[in-house]
C-alpha positions in Angstrom: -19.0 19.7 61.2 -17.5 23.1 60.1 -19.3 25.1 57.7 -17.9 27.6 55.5 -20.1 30.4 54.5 -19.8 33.2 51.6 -20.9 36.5 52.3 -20.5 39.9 50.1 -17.8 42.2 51.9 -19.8 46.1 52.5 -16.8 47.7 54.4 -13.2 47.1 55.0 -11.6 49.2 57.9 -8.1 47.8 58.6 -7.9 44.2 58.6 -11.4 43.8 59.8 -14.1 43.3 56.9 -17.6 44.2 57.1 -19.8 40.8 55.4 -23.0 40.9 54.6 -24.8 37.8 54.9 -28.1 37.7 52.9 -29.0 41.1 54.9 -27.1 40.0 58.3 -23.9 42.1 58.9 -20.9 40.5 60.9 -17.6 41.2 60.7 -14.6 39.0 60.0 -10.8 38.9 59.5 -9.7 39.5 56.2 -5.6 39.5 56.8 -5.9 36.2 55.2 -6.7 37.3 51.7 -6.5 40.1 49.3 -9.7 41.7 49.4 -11.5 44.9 48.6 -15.6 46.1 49.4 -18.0 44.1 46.8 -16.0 40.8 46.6 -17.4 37.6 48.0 -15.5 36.1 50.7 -16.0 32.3 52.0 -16.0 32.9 56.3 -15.6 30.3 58.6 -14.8 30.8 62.5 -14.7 34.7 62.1 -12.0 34.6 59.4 -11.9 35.5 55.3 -10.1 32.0 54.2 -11.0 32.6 50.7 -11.9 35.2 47.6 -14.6 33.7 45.7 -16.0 35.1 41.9 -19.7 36.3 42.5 -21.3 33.4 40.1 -19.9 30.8 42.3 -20.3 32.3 45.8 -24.3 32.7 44.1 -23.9 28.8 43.3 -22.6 28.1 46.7 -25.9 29.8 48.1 -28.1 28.1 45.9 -27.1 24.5 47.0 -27.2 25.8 50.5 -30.8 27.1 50.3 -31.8 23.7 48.4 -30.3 21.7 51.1 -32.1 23.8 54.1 -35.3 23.5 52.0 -34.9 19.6 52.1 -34.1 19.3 55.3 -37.1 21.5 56.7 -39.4 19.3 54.6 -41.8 16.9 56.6 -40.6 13.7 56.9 -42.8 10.5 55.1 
């Protein structure tokens, strides 16, 4: 399965874009899109595929934590 992930862009030097992740820094190719520091990218395999508005890229997190929070629950 492949997993897309969005993460808030800190730093831009080149075409290399500082994300942060909930508090985790990586960094990721952003030659793919148009984007400047404070937008929220969507990252998958070290590459910016996508510019996402920050209501939906807080959505997309939201499900994310729901499903982890399932998953981690005790099974019946």
């Amino acid at each position: 399965m492949c997993l897309a992930v969005p993460g808030r862009i800190v730093r831009i030097e080149g075409d290399t874009g500082e994300i942060d992740f909930g508090g985790v820094i990586r960094k990721a190719n952003i030659s793919m899109v148009e984007a400047k520091v404070g937008d929220w990218a969507v990252v998958h395999a070290g590459f910016a595929i996508e510019i996402m508005d920050e209501e939906e890229a807080r959505d997309t997190l939201r499900l994310w934590n729901e499903v982890l929070k399932s998953e981690s629950a005790p099974s019946r």
